[in-house]
Backbone bond lengths (Angstrom), bond angles and torsions (degrees), N, CA, C in turn:
res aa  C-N    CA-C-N  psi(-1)  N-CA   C-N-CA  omega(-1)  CA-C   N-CA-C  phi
1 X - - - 1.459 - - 1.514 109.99 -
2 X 1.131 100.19 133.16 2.008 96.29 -179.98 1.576 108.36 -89.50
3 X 1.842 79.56 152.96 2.168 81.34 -154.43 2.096 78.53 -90.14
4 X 0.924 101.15 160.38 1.571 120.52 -174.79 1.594 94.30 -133.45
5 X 0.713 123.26 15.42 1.989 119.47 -156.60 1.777 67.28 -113.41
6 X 1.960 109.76 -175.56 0.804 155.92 173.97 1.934 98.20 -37.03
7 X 1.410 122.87 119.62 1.140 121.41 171.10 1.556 128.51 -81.82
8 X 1.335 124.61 126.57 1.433 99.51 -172.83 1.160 134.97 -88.51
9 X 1.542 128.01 151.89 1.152 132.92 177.38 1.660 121.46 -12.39
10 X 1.314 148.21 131.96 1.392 151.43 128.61 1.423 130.33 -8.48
11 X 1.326 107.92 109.77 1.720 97.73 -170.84 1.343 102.55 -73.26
12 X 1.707 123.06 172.87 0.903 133.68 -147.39 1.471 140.69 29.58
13 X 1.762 99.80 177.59 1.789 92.30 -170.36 1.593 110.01 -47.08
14 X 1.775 104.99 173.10 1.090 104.31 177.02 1.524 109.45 -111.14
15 X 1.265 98.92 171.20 1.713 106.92 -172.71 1.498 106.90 -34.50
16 X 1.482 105.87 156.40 1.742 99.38 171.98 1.410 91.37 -78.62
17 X 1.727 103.09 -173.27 1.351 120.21 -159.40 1.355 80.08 -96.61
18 X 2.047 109.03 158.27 1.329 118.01 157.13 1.168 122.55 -81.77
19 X 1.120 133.59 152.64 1.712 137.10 167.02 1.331 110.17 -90.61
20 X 1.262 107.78 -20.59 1.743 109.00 -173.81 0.866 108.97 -55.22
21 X 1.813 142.55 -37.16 1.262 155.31 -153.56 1.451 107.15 -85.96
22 X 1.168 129.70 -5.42 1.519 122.19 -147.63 1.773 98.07 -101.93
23 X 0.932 131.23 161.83 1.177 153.70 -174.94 1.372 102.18 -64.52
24 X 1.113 132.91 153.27 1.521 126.07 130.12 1.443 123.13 -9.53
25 X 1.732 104.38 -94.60 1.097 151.38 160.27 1.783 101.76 -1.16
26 X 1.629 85.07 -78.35 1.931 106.63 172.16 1.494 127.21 -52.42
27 X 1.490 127.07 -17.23 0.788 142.16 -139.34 1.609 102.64 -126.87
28 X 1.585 113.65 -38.78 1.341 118.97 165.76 1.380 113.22 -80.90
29 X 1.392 131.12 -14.52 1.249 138.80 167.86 1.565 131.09 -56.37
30 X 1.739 79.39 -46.51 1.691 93.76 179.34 1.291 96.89 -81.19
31 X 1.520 135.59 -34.88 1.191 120.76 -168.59 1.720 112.82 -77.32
32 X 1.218 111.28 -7.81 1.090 109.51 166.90 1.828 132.61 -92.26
33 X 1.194 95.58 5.72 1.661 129.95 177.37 1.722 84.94 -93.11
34 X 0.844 115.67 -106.52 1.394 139.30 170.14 1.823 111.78 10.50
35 X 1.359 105.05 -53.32 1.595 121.58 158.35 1.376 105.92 -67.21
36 X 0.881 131.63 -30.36 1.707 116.80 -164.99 1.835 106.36 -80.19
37 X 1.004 127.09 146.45 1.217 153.79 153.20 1.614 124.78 -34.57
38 X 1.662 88.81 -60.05 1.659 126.35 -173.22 1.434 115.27 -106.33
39 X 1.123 123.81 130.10 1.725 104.29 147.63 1.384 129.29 -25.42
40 X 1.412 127.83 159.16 1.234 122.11 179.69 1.438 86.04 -132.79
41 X 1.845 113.39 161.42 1.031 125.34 147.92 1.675 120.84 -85.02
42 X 1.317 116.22 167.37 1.288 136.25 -172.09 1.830 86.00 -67.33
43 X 1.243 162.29 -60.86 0.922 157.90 -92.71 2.128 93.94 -126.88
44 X 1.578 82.73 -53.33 2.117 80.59 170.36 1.582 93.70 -76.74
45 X 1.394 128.60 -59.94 1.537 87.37 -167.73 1.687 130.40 -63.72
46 X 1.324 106.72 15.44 1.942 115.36 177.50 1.768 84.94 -80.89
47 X 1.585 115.70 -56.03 1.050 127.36 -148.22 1.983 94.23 -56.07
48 X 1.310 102.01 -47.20 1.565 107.83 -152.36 1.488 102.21 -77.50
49 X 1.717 124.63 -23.51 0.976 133.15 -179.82 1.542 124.94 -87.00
50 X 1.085 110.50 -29.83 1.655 132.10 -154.73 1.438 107.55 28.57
51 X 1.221 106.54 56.11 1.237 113.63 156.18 2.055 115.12 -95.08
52 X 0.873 113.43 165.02 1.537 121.26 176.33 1.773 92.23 -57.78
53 X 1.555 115.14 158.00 1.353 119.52 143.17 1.089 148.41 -26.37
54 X 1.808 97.17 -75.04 1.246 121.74 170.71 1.544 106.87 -72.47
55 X 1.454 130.48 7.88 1.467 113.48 171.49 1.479 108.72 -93.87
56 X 1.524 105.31 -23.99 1.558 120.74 -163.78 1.451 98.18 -90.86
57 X 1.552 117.02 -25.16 1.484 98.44 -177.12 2.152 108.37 -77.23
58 X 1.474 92.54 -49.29 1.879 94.93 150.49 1.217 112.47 -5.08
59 X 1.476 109.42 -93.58 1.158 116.80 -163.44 1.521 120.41 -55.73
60 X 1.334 119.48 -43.16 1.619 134.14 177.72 1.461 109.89 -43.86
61 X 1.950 111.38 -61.52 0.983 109.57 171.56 1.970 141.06 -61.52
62 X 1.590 110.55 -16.08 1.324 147.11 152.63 1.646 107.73 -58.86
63 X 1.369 112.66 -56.89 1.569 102.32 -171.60 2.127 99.78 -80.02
64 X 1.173 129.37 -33.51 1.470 137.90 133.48 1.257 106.44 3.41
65 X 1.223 112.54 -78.51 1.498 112.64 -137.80 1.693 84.92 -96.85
66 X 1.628 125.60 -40.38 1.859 94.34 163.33 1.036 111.36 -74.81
67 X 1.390 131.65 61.13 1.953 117.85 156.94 1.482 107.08 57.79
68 X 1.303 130.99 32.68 1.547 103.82 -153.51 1.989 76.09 -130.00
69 X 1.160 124.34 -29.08 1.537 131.94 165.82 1.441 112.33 -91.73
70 X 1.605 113.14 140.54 1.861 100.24 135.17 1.641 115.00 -131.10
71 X 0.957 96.77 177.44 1.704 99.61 163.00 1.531 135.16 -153.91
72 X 0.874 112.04 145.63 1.931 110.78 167.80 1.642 114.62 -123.40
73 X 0.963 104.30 -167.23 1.298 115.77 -176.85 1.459 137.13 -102.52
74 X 1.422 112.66 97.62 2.002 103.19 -161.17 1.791 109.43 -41.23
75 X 1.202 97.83 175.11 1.152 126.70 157.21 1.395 137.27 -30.12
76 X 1.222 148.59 94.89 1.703 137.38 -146.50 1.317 81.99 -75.01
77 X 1.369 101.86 138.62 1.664 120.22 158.56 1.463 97.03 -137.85
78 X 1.447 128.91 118.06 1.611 119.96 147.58 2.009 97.08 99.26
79 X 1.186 110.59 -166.18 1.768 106.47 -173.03 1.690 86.41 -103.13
80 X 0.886 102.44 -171.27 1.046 138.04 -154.69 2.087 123.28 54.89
81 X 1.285 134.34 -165.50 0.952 153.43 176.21 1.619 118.22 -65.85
82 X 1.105 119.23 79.46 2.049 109.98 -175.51 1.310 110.93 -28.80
83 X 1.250 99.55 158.38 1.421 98.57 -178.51 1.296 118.47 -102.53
84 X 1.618 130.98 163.64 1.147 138.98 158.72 1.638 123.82 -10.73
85 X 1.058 164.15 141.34 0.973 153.22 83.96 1.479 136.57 -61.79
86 X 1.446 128.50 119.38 1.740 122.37 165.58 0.847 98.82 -128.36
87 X 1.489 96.12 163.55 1.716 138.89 176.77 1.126 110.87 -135.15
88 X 1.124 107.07 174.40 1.828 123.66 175.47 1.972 99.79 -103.89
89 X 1.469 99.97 149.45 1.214 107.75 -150.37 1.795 93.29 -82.19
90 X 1.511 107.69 131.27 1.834 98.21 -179.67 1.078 96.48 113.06
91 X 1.412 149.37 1.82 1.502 130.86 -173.39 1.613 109.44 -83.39
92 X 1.215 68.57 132.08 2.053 86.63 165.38 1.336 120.97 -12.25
93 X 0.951 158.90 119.47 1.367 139.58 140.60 0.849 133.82 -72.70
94 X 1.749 140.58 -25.53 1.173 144.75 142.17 1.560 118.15 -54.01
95 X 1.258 115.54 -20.21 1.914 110.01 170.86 1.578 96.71 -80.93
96 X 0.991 117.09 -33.30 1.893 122.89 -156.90 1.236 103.33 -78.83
97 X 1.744 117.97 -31.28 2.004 111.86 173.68 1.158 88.60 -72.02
98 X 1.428 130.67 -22.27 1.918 113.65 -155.09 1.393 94.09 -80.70
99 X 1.111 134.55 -54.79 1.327 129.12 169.42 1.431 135.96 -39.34
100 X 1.618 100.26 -39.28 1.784 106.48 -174.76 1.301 77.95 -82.20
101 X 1.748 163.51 -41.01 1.288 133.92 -170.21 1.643 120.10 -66.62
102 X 1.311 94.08 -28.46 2.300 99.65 166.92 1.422 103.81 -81.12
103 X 0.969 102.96 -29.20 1.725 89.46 169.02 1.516 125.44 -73.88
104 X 1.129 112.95 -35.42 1.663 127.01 159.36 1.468 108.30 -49.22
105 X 1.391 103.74 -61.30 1.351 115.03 -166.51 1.857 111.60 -52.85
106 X 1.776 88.64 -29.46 1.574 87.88 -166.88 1.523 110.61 -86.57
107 X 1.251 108.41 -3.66 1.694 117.06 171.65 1.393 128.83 -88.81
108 X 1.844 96.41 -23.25 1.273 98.97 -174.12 1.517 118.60 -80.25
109 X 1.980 103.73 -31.24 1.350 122.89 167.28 2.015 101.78 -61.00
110 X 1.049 128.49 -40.77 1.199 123.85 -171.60 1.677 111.66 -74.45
111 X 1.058 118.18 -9.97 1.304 121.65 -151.24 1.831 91.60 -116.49
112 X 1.482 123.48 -43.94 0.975 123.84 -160.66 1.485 117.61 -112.72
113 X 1.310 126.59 -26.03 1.780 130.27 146.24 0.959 129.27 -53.29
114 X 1.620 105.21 139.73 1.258 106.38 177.74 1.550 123.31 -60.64
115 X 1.658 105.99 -24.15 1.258 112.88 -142.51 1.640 92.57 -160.01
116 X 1.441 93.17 52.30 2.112 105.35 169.20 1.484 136.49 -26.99
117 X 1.426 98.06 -34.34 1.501 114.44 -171.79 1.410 108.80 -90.09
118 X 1.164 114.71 -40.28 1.525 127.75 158.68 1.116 124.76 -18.85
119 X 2.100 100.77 -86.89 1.169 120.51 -171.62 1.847 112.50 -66.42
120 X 1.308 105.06 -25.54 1.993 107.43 177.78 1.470 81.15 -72.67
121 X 0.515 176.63 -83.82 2.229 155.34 -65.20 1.897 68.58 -130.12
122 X 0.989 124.30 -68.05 1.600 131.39 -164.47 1.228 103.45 -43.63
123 X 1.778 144.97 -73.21 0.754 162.60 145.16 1.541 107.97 -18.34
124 X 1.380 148.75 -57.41 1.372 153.15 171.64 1.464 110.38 -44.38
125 X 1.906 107.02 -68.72 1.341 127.04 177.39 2.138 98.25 -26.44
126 X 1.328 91.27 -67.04 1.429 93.98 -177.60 1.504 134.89 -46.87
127 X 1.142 115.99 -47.47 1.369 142.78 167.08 1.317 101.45 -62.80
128 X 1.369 140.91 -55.05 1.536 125.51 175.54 1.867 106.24 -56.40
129 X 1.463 101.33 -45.41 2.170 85.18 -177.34 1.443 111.34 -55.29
130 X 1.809 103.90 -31.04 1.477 85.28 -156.48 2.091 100.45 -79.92
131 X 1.411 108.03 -25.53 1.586 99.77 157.21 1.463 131.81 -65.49
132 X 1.002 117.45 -27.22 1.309 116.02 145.70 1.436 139.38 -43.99
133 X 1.123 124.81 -67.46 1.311 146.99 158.35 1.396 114.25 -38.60
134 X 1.375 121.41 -51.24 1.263 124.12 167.11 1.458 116.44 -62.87
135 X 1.460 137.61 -2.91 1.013 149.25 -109.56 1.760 97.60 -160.63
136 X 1.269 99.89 -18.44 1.910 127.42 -170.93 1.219 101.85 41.30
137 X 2.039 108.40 55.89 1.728 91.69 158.28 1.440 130.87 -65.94
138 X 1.049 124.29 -179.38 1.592 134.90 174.86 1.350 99.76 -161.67
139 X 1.529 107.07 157.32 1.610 141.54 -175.37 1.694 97.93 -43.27
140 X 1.069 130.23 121.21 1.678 137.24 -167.98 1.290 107.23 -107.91
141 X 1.807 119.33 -152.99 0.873 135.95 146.12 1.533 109.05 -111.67
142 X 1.194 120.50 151.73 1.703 111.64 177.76 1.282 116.74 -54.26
143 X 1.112 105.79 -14.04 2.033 93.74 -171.44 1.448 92.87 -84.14
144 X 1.285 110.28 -33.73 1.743 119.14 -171.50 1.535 108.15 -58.72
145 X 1.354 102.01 -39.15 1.347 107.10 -175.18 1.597 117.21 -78.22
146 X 0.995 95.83 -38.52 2.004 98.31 164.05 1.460 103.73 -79.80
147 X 0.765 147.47 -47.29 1.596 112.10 165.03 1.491 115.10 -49.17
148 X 1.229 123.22 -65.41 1.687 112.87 -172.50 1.387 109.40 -44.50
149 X 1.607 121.08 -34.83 2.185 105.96 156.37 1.174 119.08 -42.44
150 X 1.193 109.57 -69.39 1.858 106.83 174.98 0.835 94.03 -17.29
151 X 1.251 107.02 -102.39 1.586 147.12 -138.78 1.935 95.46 -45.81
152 X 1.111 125.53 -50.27 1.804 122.95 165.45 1.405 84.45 -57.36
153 X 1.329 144.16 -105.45 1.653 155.49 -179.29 1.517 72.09 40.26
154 X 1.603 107.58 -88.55 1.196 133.51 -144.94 1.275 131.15 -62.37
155 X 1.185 111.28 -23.50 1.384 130.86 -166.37 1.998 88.21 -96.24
156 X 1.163 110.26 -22.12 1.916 94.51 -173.84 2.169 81.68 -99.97
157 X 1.039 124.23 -43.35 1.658 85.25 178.19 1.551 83.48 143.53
158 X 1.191 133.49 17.42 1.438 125.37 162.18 1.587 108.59 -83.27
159 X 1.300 136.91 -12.20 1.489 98.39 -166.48 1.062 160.42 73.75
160 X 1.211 102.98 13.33 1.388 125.83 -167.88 1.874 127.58 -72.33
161 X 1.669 103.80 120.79 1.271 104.52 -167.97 1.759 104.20 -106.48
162 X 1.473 116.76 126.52 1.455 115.18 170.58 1.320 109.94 -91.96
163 X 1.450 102.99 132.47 1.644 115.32 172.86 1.605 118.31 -53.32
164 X 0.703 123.14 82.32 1.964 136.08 170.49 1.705 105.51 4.35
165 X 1.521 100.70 -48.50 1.662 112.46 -154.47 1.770 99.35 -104.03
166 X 1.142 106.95 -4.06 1.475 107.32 179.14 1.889 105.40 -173.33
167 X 1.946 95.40 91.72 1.063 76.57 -174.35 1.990 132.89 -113.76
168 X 1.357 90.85 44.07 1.752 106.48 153.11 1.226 113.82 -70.46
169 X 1.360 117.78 -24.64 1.990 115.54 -171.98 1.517 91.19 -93.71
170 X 1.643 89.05 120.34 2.140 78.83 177.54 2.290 78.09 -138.08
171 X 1.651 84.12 149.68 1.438 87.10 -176.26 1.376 89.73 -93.75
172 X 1.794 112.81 -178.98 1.252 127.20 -178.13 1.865 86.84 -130.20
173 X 1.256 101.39 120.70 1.653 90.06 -172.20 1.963 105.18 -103.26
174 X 1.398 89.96 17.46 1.924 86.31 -144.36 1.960 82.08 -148.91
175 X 1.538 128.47 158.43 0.744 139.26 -157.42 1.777 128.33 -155.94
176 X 1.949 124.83 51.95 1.183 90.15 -130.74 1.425 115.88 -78.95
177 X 1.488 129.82 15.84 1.319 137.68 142.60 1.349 139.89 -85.43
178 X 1.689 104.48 26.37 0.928 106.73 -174.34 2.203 135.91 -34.46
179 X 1.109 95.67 -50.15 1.297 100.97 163.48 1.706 124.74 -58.20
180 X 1.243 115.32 -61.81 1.664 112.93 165.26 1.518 124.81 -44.06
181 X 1.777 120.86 -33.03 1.131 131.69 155.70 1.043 112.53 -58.24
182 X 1.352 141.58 -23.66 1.365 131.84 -165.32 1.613 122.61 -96.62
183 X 2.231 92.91 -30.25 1.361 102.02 169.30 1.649 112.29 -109.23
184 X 1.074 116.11 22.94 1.350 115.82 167.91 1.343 109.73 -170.11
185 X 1.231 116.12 71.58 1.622 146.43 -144.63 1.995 93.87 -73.92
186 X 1.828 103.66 -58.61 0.879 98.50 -164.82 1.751 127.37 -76.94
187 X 1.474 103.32 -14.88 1.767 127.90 167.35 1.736 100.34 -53.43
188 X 1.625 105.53 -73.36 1.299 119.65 -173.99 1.449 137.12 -37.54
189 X 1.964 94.24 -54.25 1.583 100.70 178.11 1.706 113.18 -91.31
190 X 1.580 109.20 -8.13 1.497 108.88 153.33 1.524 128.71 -37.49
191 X 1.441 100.00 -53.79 1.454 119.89 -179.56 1.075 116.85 -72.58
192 X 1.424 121.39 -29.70 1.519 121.07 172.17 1.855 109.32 -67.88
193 X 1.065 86.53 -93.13 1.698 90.28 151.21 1.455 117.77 -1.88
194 X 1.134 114.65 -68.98 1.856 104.68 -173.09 1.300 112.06 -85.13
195 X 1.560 110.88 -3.74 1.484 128.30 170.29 1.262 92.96 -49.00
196 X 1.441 117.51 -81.27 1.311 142.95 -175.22 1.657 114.38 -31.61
197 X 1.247 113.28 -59.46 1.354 117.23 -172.26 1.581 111.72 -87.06
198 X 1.867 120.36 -5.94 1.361 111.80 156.54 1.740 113.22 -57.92
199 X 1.965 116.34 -43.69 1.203 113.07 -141.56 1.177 87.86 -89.73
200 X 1.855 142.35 -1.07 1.015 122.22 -173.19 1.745 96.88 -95.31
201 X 1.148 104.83 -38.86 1.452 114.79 -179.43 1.604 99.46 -45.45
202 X 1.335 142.34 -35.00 1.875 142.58 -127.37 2.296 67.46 -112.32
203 X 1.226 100.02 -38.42 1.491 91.90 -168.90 1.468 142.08 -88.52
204 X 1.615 83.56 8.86 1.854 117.47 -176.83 1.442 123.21 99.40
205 X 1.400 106.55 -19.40 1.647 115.93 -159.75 1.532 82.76 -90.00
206 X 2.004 91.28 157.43 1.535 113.38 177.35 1.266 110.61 -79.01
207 X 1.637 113.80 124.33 1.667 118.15 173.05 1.046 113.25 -41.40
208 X 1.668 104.56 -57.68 1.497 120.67 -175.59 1.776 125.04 -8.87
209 X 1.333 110.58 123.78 1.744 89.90 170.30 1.587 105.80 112.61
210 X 1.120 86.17 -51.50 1.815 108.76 -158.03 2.292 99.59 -61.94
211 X 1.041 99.75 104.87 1.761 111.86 -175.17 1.308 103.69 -107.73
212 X 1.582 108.05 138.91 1.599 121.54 159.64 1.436 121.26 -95.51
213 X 1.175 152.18 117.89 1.573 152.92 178.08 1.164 91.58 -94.96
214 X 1.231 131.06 127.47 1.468 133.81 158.98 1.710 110.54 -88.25
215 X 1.051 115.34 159.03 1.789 136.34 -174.13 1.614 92.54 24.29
216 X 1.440 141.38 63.76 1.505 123.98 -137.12 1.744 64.13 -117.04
217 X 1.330 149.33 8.16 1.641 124.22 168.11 2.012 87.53 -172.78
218 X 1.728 82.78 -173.57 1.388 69.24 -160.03 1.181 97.84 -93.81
219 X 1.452 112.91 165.29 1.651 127.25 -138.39 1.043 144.71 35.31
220 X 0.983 107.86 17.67 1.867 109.81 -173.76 1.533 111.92 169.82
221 X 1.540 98.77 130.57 1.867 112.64 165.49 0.881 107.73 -75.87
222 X 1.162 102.35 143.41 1.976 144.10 165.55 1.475 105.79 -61.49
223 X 1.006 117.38 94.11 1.490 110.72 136.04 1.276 146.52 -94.77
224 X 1.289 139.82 130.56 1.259 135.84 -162.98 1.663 117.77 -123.78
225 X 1.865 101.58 102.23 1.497 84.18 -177.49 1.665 110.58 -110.99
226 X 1.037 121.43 149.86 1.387 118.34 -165.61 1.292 115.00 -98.04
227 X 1.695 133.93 154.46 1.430 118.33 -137.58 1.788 92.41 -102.51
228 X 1.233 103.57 -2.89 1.856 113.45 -172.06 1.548 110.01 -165.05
Protein backbone atom coordinates (compact mmCIF):
# COMPACT_ATOMS: atom_id res chain seq x y z
CA UNK A 1 0.00 0.00 0.00
CA UNK A 2 1.59 3.43 -0.71
CA UNK A 3 2.21 5.49 2.43
CA UNK A 4 0.75 9.10 1.42
CA UNK A 5 1.35 10.14 5.18
CA UNK A 6 4.61 12.01 6.04
CA UNK A 7 7.74 10.88 3.80
CA UNK A 8 10.77 9.69 5.42
CA UNK A 9 13.92 11.18 5.90
CA UNK A 10 16.99 10.29 3.20
CA UNK A 11 19.39 7.67 4.00
CA UNK A 12 22.71 8.68 4.58
CA UNK A 13 24.82 11.69 5.67
CA UNK A 14 23.51 14.88 4.72
CA UNK A 15 24.81 17.38 2.30
CA UNK A 16 27.89 19.25 3.60
CA UNK A 17 27.19 22.67 4.83
CA UNK A 18 27.34 25.74 2.37
CA UNK A 19 29.81 28.52 2.90
CA UNK A 20 28.05 30.66 0.49
CA UNK A 21 25.59 31.61 3.22
CA UNK A 22 27.96 32.86 5.79
CA UNK A 23 28.38 36.39 6.67
CA UNK A 24 31.32 38.33 6.12
CA UNK A 25 31.90 38.62 9.66
CA UNK A 26 31.39 34.52 9.92
CA UNK A 27 33.41 33.79 7.27
CA UNK A 28 36.63 35.69 8.38
CA UNK A 29 36.28 33.89 11.63
CA UNK A 30 36.38 30.55 10.32
CA UNK A 31 39.08 31.57 8.16
CA UNK A 32 40.87 32.55 10.91
CA UNK A 33 40.38 29.08 12.70
CA UNK A 34 41.34 27.54 9.58
CA UNK A 35 44.97 29.36 9.71
CA UNK A 36 45.60 28.39 13.12
CA UNK A 37 47.69 25.38 13.96
CA UNK A 38 45.97 25.08 17.48
CA UNK A 39 42.62 25.52 18.78
CA UNK A 40 41.81 28.87 19.87
CA UNK A 41 39.86 30.05 22.73
CA UNK A 42 36.76 32.29 22.50
CA UNK A 43 38.80 35.07 24.33
CA UNK A 44 42.01 35.22 21.48
CA UNK A 45 39.57 34.98 18.84
CA UNK A 46 37.64 38.39 20.57
CA UNK A 47 41.27 39.49 20.79
CA UNK A 48 42.20 38.72 16.98
CA UNK A 49 38.84 39.91 15.76
CA UNK A 50 37.77 42.87 17.84
CA UNK A 51 34.68 41.90 17.50
CA UNK A 52 32.30 41.97 20.78
CA UNK A 53 32.09 38.46 22.65
CA UNK A 54 28.79 37.88 22.41
CA UNK A 55 29.15 38.54 18.53
CA UNK A 56 31.99 35.96 18.28
CA UNK A 57 30.29 33.52 20.43
CA UNK A 58 27.11 33.98 17.64
CA UNK A 59 29.04 33.28 15.15
CA UNK A 60 31.08 30.12 16.68
CA UNK A 61 27.91 28.65 17.64
CA UNK A 62 26.38 29.31 13.77
CA UNK A 63 29.63 28.03 12.17
CA UNK A 64 28.88 24.78 14.96
CA UNK A 65 25.85 23.96 13.96
CA UNK A 66 27.01 23.87 9.91
CA UNK A 67 29.74 21.27 10.79
CA UNK A 68 32.14 23.83 9.69
CA UNK A 69 33.52 24.29 13.75
CA UNK A 70 34.05 21.92 16.73
CA UNK A 71 35.08 22.19 20.14
CA UNK A 72 36.08 20.71 23.56
CA UNK A 73 37.32 21.82 26.49
CA UNK A 74 41.17 22.81 27.35
CA UNK A 75 42.99 21.59 29.95
CA UNK A 76 42.03 22.54 33.81
CA UNK A 77 44.54 24.93 34.95
CA UNK A 78 43.58 26.94 38.27
CA UNK A 79 39.53 27.03 39.72
CA UNK A 80 37.19 27.75 37.86
CA UNK A 81 35.62 25.89 34.60
CA UNK A 82 38.37 25.34 31.44
CA UNK A 83 37.71 27.03 28.83
CA UNK A 84 36.33 26.53 25.39
CA UNK A 85 38.47 25.51 22.74
CA UNK A 86 37.57 25.63 18.63
CA UNK A 87 38.80 24.75 15.50
CA UNK A 88 37.77 24.45 12.08
CA UNK A 89 36.63 21.03 11.19
CA UNK A 90 39.76 18.93 9.29
CA UNK A 91 42.73 20.35 11.03
CA UNK A 92 45.92 18.79 10.86
CA UNK A 93 46.89 16.88 13.61
CA UNK A 94 50.40 16.67 13.08
CA UNK A 95 50.55 20.75 12.65
CA UNK A 96 48.26 20.99 15.93
CA UNK A 97 50.98 18.75 18.31
CA UNK A 98 53.55 21.15 16.58
CA UNK A 99 51.90 23.95 18.00
CA UNK A 100 50.79 22.63 21.52
CA UNK A 101 54.81 21.88 21.77
CA UNK A 102 55.57 26.05 21.09
CA UNK A 103 53.01 26.57 23.19
CA UNK A 104 54.57 24.51 26.00
CA UNK A 105 57.70 25.77 25.05
CA UNK A 106 56.33 29.30 25.37
CA UNK A 107 55.20 28.70 29.02
CA UNK A 108 57.94 26.93 30.09
CA UNK A 109 60.37 29.92 28.94
CA UNK A 110 57.69 32.25 30.61
CA UNK A 111 57.35 30.44 33.67
CA UNK A 112 61.02 29.66 34.31
CA UNK A 113 63.39 32.87 33.22
CA UNK A 114 64.45 35.29 34.81
CA UNK A 115 64.17 37.53 32.01
CA UNK A 116 61.44 35.89 29.26
CA UNK A 117 61.51 38.58 26.84
CA UNK A 118 65.13 38.41 26.57
CA UNK A 119 65.78 34.92 26.14
CA UNK A 120 62.56 34.59 23.18
CA UNK A 121 64.15 37.82 21.19
CA UNK A 122 67.55 35.54 21.87
CA UNK A 123 66.20 32.41 20.67
CA UNK A 124 64.17 34.21 17.50
CA UNK A 125 67.36 36.44 16.59
CA UNK A 126 68.78 32.91 15.96
CA UNK A 127 66.20 31.17 14.12
CA UNK A 128 65.79 34.15 11.66
CA UNK A 129 69.95 33.70 10.57
CA UNK A 130 69.55 30.26 10.43
CA UNK A 131 66.30 31.01 7.89
CA UNK A 132 68.08 33.25 6.31
CA UNK A 133 71.08 31.50 5.51
CA UNK A 134 69.21 28.68 4.33
CA UNK A 135 67.58 31.16 2.24
CA UNK A 136 71.40 32.21 0.73
CA UNK A 137 71.14 35.67 2.19
CA UNK A 138 73.95 38.12 1.56
CA UNK A 139 74.90 41.75 2.69
CA UNK A 140 71.81 43.93 0.91
CA UNK A 141 70.59 47.19 0.82
CA UNK A 142 68.04 47.91 3.69
CA UNK A 143 65.11 48.19 1.59
CA UNK A 144 66.33 44.78 0.15
CA UNK A 145 66.50 43.53 3.39
CA UNK A 146 62.94 44.42 4.47
CA UNK A 147 61.55 42.94 1.70
CA UNK A 148 63.33 39.52 2.17
CA UNK A 149 61.16 39.83 5.93
CA UNK A 150 58.08 39.95 4.11
CA UNK A 151 58.69 37.81 1.78
CA UNK A 152 59.91 34.91 4.92
CA UNK A 153 56.67 36.84 6.88
CA UNK A 154 54.94 35.09 4.20
CA UNK A 155 56.17 32.06 3.35
CA UNK A 156 55.72 30.86 7.43
CA UNK A 157 51.85 32.02 7.30
CA UNK A 158 51.65 35.61 8.65
CA UNK A 159 50.34 37.52 5.78
CA UNK A 160 51.79 40.28 5.72
CA UNK A 161 50.46 43.55 4.08
CA UNK A 162 52.95 46.71 3.42
CA UNK A 163 51.43 50.08 3.55
CA UNK A 164 51.88 51.46 -0.21
CA UNK A 165 52.56 55.12 1.21
CA UNK A 166 54.93 54.11 3.93
CA UNK A 167 56.46 51.03 3.53
CA UNK A 168 58.28 50.19 7.03
CA UNK A 169 54.57 49.84 8.49
CA UNK A 170 53.74 46.33 7.25
CA UNK A 171 50.65 44.68 9.06
CA UNK A 172 50.71 41.02 10.20
CA UNK A 173 47.12 40.05 9.25
CA UNK A 174 47.53 36.26 10.13
CA UNK A 175 49.19 34.64 13.23
CA UNK A 176 50.48 31.05 13.05
CA UNK A 177 50.49 30.86 16.91
CA UNK A 178 47.88 32.62 17.31
CA UNK A 179 46.69 31.12 20.56
CA UNK A 180 50.26 30.88 22.39
CA UNK A 181 50.53 34.67 21.42
CA UNK A 182 47.55 35.33 23.12
CA UNK A 183 48.47 33.40 26.40
CA UNK A 184 51.96 34.23 26.51
CA UNK A 185 51.94 37.31 24.37
CA UNK A 186 55.20 38.51 25.66
CA UNK A 187 57.43 34.91 25.11
CA UNK A 188 55.70 34.61 21.62
CA UNK A 189 55.91 38.01 19.90
CA UNK A 190 59.57 38.22 21.36
CA UNK A 191 60.41 35.47 19.06
CA UNK A 192 58.74 36.82 16.25
CA UNK A 193 60.29 40.02 16.64
CA UNK A 194 63.89 38.78 16.93
CA UNK A 195 62.82 36.54 14.07
CA UNK A 196 62.70 39.64 12.21
CA UNK A 197 65.75 41.43 13.35
CA UNK A 198 67.97 38.02 13.02
CA UNK A 199 67.00 37.99 9.05
CA UNK A 200 67.69 41.60 8.73
CA UNK A 201 70.84 41.37 10.71
CA UNK A 202 72.00 37.79 8.21
CA UNK A 203 71.21 40.70 5.45
CA UNK A 204 73.45 43.61 6.66
CA UNK A 205 70.71 46.04 7.62
CA UNK A 206 70.46 47.53 11.28
CA UNK A 207 67.93 45.56 13.56
CA UNK A 208 67.83 48.52 15.50
CA UNK A 209 64.38 50.38 15.47
CA UNK A 210 62.62 47.56 14.06
CA UNK A 211 59.16 47.13 16.77
CA UNK A 212 56.40 44.50 17.04
CA UNK A 213 52.76 45.84 18.34
CA UNK A 214 50.84 42.91 18.98
CA UNK A 215 46.76 42.82 18.26
CA UNK A 216 47.84 46.78 17.87
CA UNK A 217 44.18 47.17 15.52
CA UNK A 218 41.71 45.09 14.49
CA UNK A 219 42.98 42.10 12.77
CA UNK A 220 46.32 42.38 12.63
CA UNK A 221 49.81 43.54 14.38
CA UNK A 222 51.88 46.29 13.43
CA UNK A 223 55.05 45.71 12.53
CA UNK A 224 57.48 48.27 11.89
CA UNK A 225 60.68 47.70 10.07
CA UNK A 226 62.84 50.59 9.39
CA UNK A 227 64.55 51.11 5.97
CA UNK A 228 68.14 52.14 7.85
Amino acid sequence: MENRGRSSPPRGPRPGASERRLSPSRTALLNTLRDQPEPLTLAALVAASSLHENTVREHLDGLRHAGLVRRRRSQPSGRGRPAWLYEATGTDPDVAEYAGLAAALAASIARTSPDPEEVAAAAGEEWGHQLARGRGAAPSSPEQARDEVVALLSDLGFDPEVERDSPSQVRLTRCPLLEAAHRQPVVVCAVHLGLVRGVLAEHGADPDGSRLLPFAEPGACRLVVPPD
